[in-house]
C-alpha positions as CSV (number, residue, x, y, z in Angstrom):
1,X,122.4,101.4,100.2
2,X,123.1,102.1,103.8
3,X,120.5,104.7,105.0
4,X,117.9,105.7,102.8
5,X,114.6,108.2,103.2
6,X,111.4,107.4,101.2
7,X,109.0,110.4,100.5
8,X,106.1,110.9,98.5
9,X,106.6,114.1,96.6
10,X,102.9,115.3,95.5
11,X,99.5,114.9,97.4
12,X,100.2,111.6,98.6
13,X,99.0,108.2,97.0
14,X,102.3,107.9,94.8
15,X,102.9,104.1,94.9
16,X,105.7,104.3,98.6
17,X,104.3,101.0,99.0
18,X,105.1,98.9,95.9
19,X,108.8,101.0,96.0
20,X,109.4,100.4,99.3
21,X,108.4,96.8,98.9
22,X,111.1,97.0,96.2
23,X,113.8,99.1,97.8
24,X,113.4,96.7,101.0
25,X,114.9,93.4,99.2
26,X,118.5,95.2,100.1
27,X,117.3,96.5,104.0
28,X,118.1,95.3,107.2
29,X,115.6,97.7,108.8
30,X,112.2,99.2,107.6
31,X,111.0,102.8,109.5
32,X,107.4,104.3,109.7
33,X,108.9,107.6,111.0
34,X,104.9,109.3,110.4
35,X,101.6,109.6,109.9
36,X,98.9,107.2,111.4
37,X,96.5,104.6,110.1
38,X,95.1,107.6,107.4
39,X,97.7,106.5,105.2
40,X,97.5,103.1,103.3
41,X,100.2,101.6,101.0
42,X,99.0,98.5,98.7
43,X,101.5,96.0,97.5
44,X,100.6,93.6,94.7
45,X,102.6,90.5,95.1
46,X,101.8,87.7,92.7
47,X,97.8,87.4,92.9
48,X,98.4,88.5,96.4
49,X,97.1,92.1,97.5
50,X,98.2,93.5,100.6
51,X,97.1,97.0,102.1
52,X,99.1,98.2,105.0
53,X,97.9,100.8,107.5
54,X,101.1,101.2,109.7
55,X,103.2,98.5,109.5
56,X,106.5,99.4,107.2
57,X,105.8,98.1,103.6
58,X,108.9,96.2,103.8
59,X,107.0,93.3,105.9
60,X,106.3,91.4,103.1
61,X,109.8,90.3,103.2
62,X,110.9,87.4,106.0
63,X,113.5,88.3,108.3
64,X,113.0,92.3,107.7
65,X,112.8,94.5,111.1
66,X,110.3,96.7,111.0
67,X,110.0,99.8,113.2
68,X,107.1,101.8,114.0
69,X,109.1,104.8,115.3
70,X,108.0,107.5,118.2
71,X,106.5,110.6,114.9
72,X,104.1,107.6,114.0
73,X,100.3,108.4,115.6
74,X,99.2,104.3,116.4
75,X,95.7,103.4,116.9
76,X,96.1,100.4,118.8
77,X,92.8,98.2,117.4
78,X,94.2,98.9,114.0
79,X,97.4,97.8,114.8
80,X,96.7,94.5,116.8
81,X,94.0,94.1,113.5
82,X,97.0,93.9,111.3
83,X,99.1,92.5,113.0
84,X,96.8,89.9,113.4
85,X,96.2,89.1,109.5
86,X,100.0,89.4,108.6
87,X,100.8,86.2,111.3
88,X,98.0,84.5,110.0
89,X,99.8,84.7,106.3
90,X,102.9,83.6,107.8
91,X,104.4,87.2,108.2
92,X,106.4,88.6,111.7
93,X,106.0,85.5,113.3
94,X,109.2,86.5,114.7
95,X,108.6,89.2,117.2
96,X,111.7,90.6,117.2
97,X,111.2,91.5,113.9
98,X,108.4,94.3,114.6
99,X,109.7,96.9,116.9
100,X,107.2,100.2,118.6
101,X,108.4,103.3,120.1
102,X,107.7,103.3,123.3
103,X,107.6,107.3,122.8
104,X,104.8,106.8,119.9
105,X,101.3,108.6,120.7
106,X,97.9,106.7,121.1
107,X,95.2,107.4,118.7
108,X,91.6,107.2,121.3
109,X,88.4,107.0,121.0
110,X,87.8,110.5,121.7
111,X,90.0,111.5,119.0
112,X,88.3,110.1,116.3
113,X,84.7,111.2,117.7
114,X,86.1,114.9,118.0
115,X,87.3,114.3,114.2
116,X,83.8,113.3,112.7
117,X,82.4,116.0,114.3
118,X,84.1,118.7,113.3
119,X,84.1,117.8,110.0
120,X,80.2,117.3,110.2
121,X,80.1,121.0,111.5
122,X,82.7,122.6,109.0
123,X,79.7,121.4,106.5
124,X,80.9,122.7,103.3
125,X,84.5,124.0,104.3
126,X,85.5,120.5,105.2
127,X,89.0,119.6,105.4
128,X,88.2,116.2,103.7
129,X,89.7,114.2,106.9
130,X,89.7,110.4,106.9
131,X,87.8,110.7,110.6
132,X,91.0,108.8,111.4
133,X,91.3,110.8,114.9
134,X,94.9,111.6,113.7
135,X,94.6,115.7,113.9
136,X,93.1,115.7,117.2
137,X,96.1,112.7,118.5
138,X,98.9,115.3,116.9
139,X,97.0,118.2,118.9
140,X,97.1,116.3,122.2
141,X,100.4,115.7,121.6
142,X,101.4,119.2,121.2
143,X,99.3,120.1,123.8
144,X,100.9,117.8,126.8
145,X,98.4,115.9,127.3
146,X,99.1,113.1,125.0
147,X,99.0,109.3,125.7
148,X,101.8,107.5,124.6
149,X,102.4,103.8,124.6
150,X,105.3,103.8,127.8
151,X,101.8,105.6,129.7
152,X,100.0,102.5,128.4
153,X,102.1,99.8,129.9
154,X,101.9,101.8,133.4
155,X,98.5,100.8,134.4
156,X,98.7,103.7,137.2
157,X,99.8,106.4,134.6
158,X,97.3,105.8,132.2
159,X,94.3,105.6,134.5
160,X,95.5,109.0,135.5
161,X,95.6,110.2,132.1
162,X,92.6,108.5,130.7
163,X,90.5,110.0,133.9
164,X,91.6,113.6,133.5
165,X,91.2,113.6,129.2
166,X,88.2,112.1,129.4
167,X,87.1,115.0,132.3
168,X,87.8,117.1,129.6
169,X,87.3,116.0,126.4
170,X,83.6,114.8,127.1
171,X,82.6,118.4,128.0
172,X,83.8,119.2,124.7
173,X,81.9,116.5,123.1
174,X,79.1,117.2,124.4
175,X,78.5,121.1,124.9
176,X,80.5,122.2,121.5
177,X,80.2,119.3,119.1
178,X,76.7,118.1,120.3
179,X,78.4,114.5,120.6
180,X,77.2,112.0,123.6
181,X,80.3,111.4,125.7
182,X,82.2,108.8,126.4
183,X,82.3,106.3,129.5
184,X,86.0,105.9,131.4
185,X,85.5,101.8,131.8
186,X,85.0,100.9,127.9
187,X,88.0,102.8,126.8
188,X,90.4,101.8,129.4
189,X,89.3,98.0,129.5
190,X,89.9,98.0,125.5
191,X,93.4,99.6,125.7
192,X,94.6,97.6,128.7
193,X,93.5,94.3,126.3
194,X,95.7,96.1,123.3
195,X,98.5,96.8,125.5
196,X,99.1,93.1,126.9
197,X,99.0,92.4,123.6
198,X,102.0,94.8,121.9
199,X,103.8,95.0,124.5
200,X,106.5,92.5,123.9
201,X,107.3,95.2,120.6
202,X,107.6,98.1,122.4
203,X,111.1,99.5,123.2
204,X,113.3,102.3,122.9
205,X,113.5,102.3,119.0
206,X,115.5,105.6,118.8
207,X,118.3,104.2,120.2
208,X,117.7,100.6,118.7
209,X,118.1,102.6,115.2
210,X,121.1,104.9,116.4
211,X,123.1,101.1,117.3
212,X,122.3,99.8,113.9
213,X,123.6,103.5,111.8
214,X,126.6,102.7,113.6
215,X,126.9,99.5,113.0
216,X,126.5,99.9,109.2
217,X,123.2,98.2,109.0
218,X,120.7,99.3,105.7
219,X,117.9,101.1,107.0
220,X,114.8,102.2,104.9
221,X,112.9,105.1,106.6
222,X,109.3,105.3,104.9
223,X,106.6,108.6,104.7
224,X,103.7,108.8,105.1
225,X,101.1,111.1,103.0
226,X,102.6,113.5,100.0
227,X,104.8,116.5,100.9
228,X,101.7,118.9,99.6
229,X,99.9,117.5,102.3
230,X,102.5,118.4,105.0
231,X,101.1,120.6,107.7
232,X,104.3,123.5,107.0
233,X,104.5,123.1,103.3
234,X,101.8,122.0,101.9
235,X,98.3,123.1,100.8
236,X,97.2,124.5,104.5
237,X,94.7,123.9,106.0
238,X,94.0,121.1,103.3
239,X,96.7,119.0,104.6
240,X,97.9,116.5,107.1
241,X,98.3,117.1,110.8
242,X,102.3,116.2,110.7
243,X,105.4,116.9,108.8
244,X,105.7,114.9,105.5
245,X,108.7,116.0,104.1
246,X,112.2,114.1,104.8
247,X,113.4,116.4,107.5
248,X,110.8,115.1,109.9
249,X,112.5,111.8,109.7
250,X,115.1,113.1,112.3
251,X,112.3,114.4,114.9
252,X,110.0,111.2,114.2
253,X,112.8,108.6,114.1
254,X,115.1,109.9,116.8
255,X,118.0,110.1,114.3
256,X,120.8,113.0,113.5
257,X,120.6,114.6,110.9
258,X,123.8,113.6,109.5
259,X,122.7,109.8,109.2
260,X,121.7,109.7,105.8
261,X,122.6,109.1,102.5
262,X,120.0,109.7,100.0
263,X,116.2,111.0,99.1
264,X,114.0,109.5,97.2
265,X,111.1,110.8,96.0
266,X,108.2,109.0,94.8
267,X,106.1,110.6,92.2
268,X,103.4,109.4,89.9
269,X,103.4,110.1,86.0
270,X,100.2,112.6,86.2
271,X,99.1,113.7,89.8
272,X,96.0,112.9,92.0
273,X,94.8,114.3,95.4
274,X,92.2,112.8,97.8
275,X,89.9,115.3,99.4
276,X,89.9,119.1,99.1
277,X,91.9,121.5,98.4
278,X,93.2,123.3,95.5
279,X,94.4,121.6,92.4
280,X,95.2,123.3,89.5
281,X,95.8,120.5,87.0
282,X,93.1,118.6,88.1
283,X,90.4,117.5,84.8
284,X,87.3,117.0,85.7
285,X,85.9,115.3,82.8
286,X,86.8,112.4,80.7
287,X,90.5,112.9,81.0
288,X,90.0,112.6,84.8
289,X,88.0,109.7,84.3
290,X,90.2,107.6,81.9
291,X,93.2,108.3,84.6
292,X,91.0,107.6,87.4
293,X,89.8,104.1,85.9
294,X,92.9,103.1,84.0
295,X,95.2,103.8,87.5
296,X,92.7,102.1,90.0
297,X,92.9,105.5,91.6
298,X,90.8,105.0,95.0
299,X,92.2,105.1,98.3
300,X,93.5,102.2,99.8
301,X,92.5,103.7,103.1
302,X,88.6,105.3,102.5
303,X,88.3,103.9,98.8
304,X,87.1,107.6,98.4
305,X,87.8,107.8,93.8
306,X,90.9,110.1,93.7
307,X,91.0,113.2,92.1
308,X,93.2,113.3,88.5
309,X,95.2,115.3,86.3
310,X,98.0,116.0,84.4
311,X,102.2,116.0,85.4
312,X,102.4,119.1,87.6
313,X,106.0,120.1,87.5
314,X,105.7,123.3,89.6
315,X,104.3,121.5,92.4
316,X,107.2,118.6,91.8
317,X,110.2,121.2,91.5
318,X,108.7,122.4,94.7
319,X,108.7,119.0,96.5
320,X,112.2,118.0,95.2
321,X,113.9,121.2,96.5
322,X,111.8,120.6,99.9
323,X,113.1,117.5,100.3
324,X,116.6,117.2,99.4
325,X,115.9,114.7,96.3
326,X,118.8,112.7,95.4
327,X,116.2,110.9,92.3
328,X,112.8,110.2,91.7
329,X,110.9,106.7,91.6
330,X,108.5,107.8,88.6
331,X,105.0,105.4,89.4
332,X,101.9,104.5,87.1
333,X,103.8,105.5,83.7
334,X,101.7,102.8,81.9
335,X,98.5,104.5,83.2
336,X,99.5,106.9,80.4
337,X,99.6,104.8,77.5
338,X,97.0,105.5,74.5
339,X,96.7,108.7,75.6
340,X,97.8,111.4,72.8
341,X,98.8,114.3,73.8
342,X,100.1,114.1,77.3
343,X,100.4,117.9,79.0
344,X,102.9,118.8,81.4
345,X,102.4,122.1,83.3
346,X,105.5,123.9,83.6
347,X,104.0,127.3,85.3
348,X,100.9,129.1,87.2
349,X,99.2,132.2,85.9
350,X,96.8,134.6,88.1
351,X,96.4,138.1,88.2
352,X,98.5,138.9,85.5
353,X,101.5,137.4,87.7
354,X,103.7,134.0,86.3
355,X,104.2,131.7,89.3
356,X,107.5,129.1,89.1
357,X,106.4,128.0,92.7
358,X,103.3,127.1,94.9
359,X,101.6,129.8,96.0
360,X,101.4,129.6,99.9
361,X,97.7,131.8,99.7
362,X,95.1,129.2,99.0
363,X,92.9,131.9,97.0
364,X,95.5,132.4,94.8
365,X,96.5,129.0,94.3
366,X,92.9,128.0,93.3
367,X,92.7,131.1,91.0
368,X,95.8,130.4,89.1
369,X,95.4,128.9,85.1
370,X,97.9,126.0,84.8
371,X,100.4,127.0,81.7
372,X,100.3,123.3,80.0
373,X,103.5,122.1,77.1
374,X,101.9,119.2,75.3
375,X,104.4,115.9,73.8
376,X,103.4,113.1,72.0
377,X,101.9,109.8,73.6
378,X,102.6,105.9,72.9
379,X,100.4,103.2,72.4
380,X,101.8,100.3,73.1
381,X,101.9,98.9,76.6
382,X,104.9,99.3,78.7
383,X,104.5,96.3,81.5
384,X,106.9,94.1,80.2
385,X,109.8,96.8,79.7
386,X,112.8,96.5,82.0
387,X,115.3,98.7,80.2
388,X,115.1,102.4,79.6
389,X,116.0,101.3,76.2
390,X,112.2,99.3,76.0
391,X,110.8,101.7,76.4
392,X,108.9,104.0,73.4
393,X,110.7,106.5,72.2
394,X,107.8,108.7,73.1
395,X,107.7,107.6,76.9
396,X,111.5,107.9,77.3
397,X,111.3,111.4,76.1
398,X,108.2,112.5,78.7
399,X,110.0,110.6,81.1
400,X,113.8,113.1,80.2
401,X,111.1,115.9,79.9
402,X,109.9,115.2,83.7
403,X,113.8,115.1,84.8
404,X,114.3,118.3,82.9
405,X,111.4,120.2,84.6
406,X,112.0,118.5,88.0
407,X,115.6,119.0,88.0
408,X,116.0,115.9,89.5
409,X,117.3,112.7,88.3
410,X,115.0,109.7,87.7
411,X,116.3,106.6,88.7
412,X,113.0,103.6,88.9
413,X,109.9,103.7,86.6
414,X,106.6,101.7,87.6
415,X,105.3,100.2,84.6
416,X,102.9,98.2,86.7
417,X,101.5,97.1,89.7
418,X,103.5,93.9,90.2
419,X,106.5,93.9,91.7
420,X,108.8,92.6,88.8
421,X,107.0,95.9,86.1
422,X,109.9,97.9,87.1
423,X,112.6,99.6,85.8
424,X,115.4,100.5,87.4
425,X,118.1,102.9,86.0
């Protein structure tokens, strides 16, 4: 392993935390190269449940660095929050071993006020937003008029740029979104408190990473979100407000494109999505609801209940040509066992028209009838597998019918939550 890109590869939600926790025994270096604090990945270490926000998944292991790199949106409360309960359990009490672009953009107050309230308004037509504030931080950022963390540290400069956003963003608030605005000396004491604290981690962390690619150190880059919720390729407008897909990694990192070695993509055993949207294997009765109990399926971030269905190979095939895949980390296999039969969909059908890709119009893709193949289940439980070979033969031929369909090697099965139910091939 030398440089290695982490991606989830359906709606998000796949299990990048346990496999990243996994994948990071052989790192030197752990990236966040996206996202913000809507994305949360749980790691189950002994009795031990951890749910990270932004920090890399790989700080569960001592001596790791982990980077928050410059694509990653940070709200700072969040972020001293965490911090903050990780030291208390003995974790980064090194600092050099937590590292923040100093090019990374501030989540505000304002952002997540404007977020509420647009959703409020959309009423029905909701996005399904966390309220997070990360679209309207991704909007300032495109818009110049972003804060960033090297504005933070400059008490002048971010005086400046609090003054003239909040000019601006209170008339919004309060003349287009009905909000009360907000009042200059709060935010800016708060943020001032937040940045004494961080800012022994901030640095130049595209060039720290650059150094250690040349230098032949193992570096673990880690997504955020699912690549159907990526703002270009996914299920617009129900999607994130970044790019999720492995690509990004070179704008969010500050990395060439030529740095990397291999794509993994991390993929549950059914699929699940969190919010609206369309979904066209989604089952809304008591197949949903055995998957949906049986997987613990609840965010880690809102613990809004998940949405479930079966295997959707279309939408994989999709994410795996998308993303360069060099293998798949299948997740939650064992959520499947004692159900008979499992259904793979292998196609779309609307209008009389066969689909062997995701429809970019959302009308159709909510129109279209999932074509399903059906295989036999297995009944006994799979946690204490660590072979291919302990598998049932009825799990190891869903799991050769998933690399079939996907065209894409699998090469790590979850068969639980822990660290050790794994298989690795």
């Amino acid at each position: 392993m030398s440089t290695v890109i982490v991606v989830g590869v359906q709606w998000g939600d796949e299990g990048k935390g346990k496999i990243v926790d996994i994948l990071a025994r052989d790192a030197d270096i752990i990236v966040r190269f996206g996202g913000g604090n809507n994305a949360g990945h749980t790691l189950l270490v002994g009795e031990e449940r951890t749910v990270l926000h932004l920090i890399p998944s790989g700080v569960l292991h001592q001596g790791k660095i982990c980077v928050i790199a410059n694509g990653v949106v940070v709200d700072p409360e969040v972020l001293v929050s965490e911090l903050t309960a990780l030291r208390a359990r003995g974790y980064l009490t090194d600092d050099a071993c937590l590292k923040i672009s100093d090019e990374a953009h501030l989540i505000m107050p304002y952002h997540k006020a404007i977020d509420l309230a647009r959703e409020r308004l959309r009423g029905k037509g909701e996005i399904g937003t966390t309220g997070r504030g990360i679209g309207p931080t991704y909007e300032d950022k495109m818009a110049r008029t972003g804060i960033r963390f090297v504005d933070l540290l400059e008490e002048g400069t971010f005086r400046e740029k609090l003054e003239r956003n909040l000019e601006e963003k209170n008339i919004y608030l309060r003349s287009i979104l009905k909000e009360p605005g907000m009042e200059f000396a709060a935010i800016y004491d708060a943020y001032r408190r937040h940045g004494d604290l961080l800012r022994r981690y901030v640095s130049d962390t595209a060039l720290y990473l650059q150094e250690g690619i040349d230098a032949g150190r193992r570096i673990l880059f880690e997504g955020a979100q699912g690549t159907m919720l990526d703002v270009d390729h996914g299920t617009y407008p129900y999607v994130t407000s970044s790019n999720t897909v492995s690509g990004a990694v070179c704008a969010g990192a500050g990395v060439g494109p030529g740095s990397f070695q291999s794509v993994v993509g991390i993929c549950k055993a059914y699929t699940t999505r969190v919010g609206n949207g369309p979904f066209p294997t989604e089952e809304r009765g008591p197949i949903g609801e055995r998957l949906r109990e049986s997987g613990d399926e609840f965010g880690a971030t809102t613990g809004r209940p998940r949405r479930c269905g079966w295997f959707d190979a279309v939408l994989v095939r999709q994410a795996a040509r998308l993303n360069g895949l060099t293998g798949i980390a299948l997740t939650k296999l064992d959520v499947l066992t004692g159900m008979d039969p499992l259904r793979i969909c292998t196609g779309y059908r609307a209008g009389g028209q066969r689909f062997a890709r995701v429809p970019a119009s959302t009308r159709v893709l909510e129109a279209v009838v999932p074509e399903y193949e059906e295989m036999p289940g297995w009944t006994t439980p799979l946690s204490a597998a660590r072979t291919l070979a302990e598998l049932p033969v009825n799990a190891r031929r869903y799991v050769a019918r998933l690399e079939e369909l996907t065209a894409t090697p699998i090469t790590m099965i979850s068969v639980g939550a822990e660290r050790e139910e794994t298989i690795l091939i």
